[in-house]
C-alpha positions in Angstrom: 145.3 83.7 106.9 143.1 87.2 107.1 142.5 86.2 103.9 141.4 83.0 104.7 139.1 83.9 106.7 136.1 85.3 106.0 134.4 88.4 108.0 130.6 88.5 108.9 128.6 91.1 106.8 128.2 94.3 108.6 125.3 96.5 108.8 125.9 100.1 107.3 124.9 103.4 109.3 121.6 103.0 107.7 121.0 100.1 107.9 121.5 100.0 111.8 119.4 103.0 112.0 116.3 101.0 110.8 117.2 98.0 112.9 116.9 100.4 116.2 113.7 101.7 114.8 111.8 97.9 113.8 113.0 97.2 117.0 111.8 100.2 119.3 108.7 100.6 116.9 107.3 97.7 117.8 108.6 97.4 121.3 106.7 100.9 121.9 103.6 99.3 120.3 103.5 96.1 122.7 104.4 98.4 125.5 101.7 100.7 124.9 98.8 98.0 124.4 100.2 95.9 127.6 100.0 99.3 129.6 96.4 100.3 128.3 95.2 97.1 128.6 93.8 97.0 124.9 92.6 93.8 122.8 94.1 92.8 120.1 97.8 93.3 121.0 98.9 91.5 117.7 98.1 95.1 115.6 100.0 97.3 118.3 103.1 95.0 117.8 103.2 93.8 113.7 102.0 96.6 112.6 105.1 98.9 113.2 107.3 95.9 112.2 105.8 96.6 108.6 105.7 99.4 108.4 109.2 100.5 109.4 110.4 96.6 107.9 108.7 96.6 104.8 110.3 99.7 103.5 113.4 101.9 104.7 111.9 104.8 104.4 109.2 107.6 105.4 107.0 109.6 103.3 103.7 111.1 102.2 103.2 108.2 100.2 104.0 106.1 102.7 102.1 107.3 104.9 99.1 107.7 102.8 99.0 103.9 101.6 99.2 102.7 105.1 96.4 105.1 106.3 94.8 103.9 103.2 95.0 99.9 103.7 93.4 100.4 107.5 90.6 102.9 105.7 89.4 100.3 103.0 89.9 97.3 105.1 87.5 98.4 107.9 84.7 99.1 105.7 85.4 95.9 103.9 85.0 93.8 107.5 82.1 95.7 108.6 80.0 95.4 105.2 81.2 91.7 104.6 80.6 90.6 108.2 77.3 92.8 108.5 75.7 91.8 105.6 76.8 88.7 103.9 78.6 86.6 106.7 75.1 84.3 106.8 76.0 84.1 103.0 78.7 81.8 102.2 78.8 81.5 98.7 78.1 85.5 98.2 80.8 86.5 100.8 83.5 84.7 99.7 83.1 85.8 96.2 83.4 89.2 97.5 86.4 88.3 99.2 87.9 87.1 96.1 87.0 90.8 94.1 88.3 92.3 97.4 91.2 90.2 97.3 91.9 90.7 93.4 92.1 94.8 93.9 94.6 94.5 96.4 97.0 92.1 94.8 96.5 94.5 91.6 98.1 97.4 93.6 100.5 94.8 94.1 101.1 93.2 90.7 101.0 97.1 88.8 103.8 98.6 91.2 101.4 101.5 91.6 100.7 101.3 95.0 102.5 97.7 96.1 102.8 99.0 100.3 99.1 99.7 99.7 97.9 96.4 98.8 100.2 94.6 100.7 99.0 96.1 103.8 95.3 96.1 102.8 95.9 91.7 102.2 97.0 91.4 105.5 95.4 93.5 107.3 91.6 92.2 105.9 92.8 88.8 106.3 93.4 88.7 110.0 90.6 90.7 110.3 88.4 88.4 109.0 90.2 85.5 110.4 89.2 87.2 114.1 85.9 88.5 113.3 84.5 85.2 112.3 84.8 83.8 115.4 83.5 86.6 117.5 79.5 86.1 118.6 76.8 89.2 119.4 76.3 92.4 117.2 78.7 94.9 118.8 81.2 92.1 119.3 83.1 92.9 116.0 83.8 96.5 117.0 86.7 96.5 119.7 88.3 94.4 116.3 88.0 97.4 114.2 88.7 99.8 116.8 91.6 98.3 117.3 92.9 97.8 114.4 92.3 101.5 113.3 93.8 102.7 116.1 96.8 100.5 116.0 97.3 102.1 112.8 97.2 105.6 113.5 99.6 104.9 116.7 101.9 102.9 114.7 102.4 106.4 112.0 102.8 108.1 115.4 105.8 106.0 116.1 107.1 105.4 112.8 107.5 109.2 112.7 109.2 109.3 115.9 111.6 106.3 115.1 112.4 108.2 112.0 113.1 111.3 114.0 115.0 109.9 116.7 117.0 107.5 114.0 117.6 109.4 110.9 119.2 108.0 107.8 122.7 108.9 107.7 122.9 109.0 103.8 120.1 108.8 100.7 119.1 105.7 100.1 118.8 105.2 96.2 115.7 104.8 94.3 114.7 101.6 93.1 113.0 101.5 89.5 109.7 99.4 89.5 110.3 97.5 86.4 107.1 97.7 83.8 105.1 94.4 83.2 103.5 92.8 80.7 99.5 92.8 81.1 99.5 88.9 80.8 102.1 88.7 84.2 100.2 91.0 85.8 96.5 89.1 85.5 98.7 85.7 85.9 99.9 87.1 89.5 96.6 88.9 90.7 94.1 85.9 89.6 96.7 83.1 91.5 97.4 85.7 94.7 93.5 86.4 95.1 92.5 82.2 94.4 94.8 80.9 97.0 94.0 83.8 99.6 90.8 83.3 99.3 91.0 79.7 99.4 93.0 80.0 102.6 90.1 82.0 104.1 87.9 79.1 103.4 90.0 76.5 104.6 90.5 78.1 108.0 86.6 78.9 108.2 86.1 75.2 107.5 88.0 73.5 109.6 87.0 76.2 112.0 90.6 77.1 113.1 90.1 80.2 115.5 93.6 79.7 117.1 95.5 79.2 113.8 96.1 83.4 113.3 99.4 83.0 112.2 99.2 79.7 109.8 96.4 82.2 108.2 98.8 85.7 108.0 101.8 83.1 106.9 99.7 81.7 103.7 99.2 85.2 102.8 102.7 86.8 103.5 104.0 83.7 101.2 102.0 85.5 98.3 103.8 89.1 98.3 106.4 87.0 96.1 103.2 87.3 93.9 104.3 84.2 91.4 104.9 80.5 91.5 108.8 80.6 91.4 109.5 83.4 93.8 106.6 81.8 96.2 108.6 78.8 96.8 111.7 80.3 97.9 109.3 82.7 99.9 107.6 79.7 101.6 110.9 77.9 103.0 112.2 81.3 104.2 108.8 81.3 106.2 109.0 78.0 107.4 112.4 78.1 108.7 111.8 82.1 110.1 108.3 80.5 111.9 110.3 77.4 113.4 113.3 80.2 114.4 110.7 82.7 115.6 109.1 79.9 117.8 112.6 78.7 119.3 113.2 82.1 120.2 109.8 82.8 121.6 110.3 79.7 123.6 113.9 81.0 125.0 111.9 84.0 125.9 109.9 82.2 128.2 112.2 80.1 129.9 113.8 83.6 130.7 110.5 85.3 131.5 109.7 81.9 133.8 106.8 83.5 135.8 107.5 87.2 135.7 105.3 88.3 132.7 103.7 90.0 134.6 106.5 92.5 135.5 105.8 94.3 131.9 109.6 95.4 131.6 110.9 92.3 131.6 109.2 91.0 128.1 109.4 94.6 126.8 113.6 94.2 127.5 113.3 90.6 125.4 111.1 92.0 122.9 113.6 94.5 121.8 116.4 92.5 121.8 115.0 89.9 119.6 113.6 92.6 117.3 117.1 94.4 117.1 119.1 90.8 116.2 116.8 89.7 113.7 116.1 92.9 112.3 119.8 92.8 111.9 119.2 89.5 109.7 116.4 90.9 107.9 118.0 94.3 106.7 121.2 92.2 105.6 119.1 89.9 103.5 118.2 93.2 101.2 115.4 94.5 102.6 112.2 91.7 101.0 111.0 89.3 103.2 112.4 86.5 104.1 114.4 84.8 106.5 114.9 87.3 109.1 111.2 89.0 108.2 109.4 86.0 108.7 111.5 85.7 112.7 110.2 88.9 113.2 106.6 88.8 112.3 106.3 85.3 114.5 107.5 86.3 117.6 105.6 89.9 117.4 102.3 87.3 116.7 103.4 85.5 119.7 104.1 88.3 121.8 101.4 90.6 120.7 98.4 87.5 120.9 99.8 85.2 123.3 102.0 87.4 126.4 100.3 88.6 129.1 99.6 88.4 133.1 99.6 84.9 134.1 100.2 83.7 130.4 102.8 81.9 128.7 104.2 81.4 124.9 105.0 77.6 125.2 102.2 75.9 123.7 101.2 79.0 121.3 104.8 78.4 120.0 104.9 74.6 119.6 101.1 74.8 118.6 101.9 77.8 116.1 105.0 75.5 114.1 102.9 72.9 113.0 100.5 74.8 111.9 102.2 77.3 109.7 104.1 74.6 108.3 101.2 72.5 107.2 99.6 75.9 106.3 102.9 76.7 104.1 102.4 73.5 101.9 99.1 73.9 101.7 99.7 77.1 100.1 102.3 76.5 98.0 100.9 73.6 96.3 97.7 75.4 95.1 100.1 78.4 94.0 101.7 75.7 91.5 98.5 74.2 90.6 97.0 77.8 89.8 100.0 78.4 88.1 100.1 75.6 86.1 96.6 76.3 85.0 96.9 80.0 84.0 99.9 79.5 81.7 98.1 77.0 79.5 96.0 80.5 78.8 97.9 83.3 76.8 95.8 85.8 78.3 97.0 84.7 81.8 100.4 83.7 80.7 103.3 84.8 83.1 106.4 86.2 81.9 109.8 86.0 83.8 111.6 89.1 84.4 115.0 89.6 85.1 
């Protein structure tokens, strides 16, 4: 009968390790923004989540790409904003270069934590900045975003301190691609990113942050086959992150204001579905996409005399329509860069 029946995976003495640090990395981050009453709570609270989510482990290297995605995004907002947001046509092809550089850290391997950050991070900064009116307006954005970054290495470090790995983890080889795969997956990432910038600038969508973030966090797949599986994981993690925001709330009732009561539910949802992520093998997906939600929903939408229920209903709908949205223009650009053997992509094992 033992035999029968078959036991829940378990989570290994590393992988519990990280679970406990996602969760109090982000936890710290929301804590600390709520208690210094600082904008832009979404950085304070994602941003560990990636950085401690994304990958398992802490280095130089590390360190130095995620440093290095806040220092080339910043200038990016600033100079695109500054100069060229009363230029449509010029900005957005600059968007698109800026795009295409990042997804090539991607594509190449060299410097994949680098790009990745450096995508998301200059979307939702652009995303916010848009909407924001006056000269000096855009700065608190910047500020915040810069110093969310150097707080979140602060607690990355400390995480890592406080839960050590147990054991090595082993090194994974970056397998070598063809030159053909590698312009295939940085001219489709860059087209539909930047086609989603435009989209949400048209239809003038200043609430939508995390339809925008999700229909660039479906492109770290960086190809057509790996996107689709990538877009239903963040479809069903968005309608789970919701549900769960939503159960937050019901328990919150009226007490956000008493800041260690959401911090309590914060952490506990981070731990459980960090659980979820870490047992799917460490890329985003399921559990990834649960994660990143709620820390949106928390980070953006929790504070005194605030609630989560229609940012979570509101939020659903509009990652999902965002989602298909996405995923058919990745197939279409797909589509169109294989009939080109310069473009072609090549599937690797």
């Amino acid at each position: 009968m033992s035999k029968v029946i078959s036991q829940a995976p378990q989570l290994d003495s590393n992988g519990l390790r990280q679970a406990l640090r996602i969760a109090g990395g982000c936890t710290i981050g929301f804590t600390i923004s709520k208690l210094m009453n600082w904008p832009y709570g979404i950085f304070f609270t994602v941003y560990p989540m990636l950085l401690l989510g994304l990958v398992p482990v802490l280095n130089k290297s590390i360190v130095r790409q995620f440093l290095a995605s806040a220092a080339i995004s910043i200038p990016m907002v600033l100079v695109m904003q500054g100069l060229f947001s009363h230029l449509p046509v010029l900005m957005t092809i600059i968007v698109f270069l800026a795009f295409c550089f990042l997804f090539y850290q991607m594509s190449s391997g060299a410097a994949f934590l680098f790009g990745a950050l450096g995508v998301v991070g200059l979307s939702i900064q652009l995303h916010f900045s848009s909407y924001v009116t006056g000269t000096d307006s855009v700065y608190p954005l910047i500020l915040s975003n810069g110093l969310a970054t150097l707080l979140s290495t602060a607690i990355a470090f400390a995480m890592h301190g406080i839960f050590p790995d147990v054991t090595a983890r082993p090194v994974r080889a970056v397998p070598a691609k063809a030159k053909e795969s590698i312009r295939h997956e940085v001219l489709l990432c860059a087209t539909v990113a930047t086609l989603s910038f435009v989209a949400f600038q048209v239809l003038d969508l200043q609430d939508s942050i995390s339809a925008q973030a999700s229909s660039v966090l479906i492109l770290f797949s960086l190809c057509w086959k790996a996107a689709g599986m990538a877009g239903w994981q963040r479809a069903i993690g968005t309608l789970i992150g919701c549900n769960a925001a939503l159960l937050a709330q019901v328990l919150l009732y009226n007490h956000t204001d008493f800041l260690l009561f959401p911090v309590l539910i914060l952490w506990t949802l981070s731990f459980i579905f960090s659980r979820f992520h870490i047992l799917g093998g460490g890329p985003p997906g399921i559990g990834f996409g649960v994660l990143t939600t709620f820390g949106i929903l928390f980070g953006n939408s929790l504070g005194p005399g605030q609630d989560l229920v229609y940012s979570a209903l509101y939020r659903f709908s509009s990652v999902a329509v965002a989602i298909v949205a996405s995923l058919c223009a990745v197939y279409i650009m797909h589509h169109i860069l294989n009939r080109f053997s310069a473009t072609r992509h090549h599937t690797y094992e």
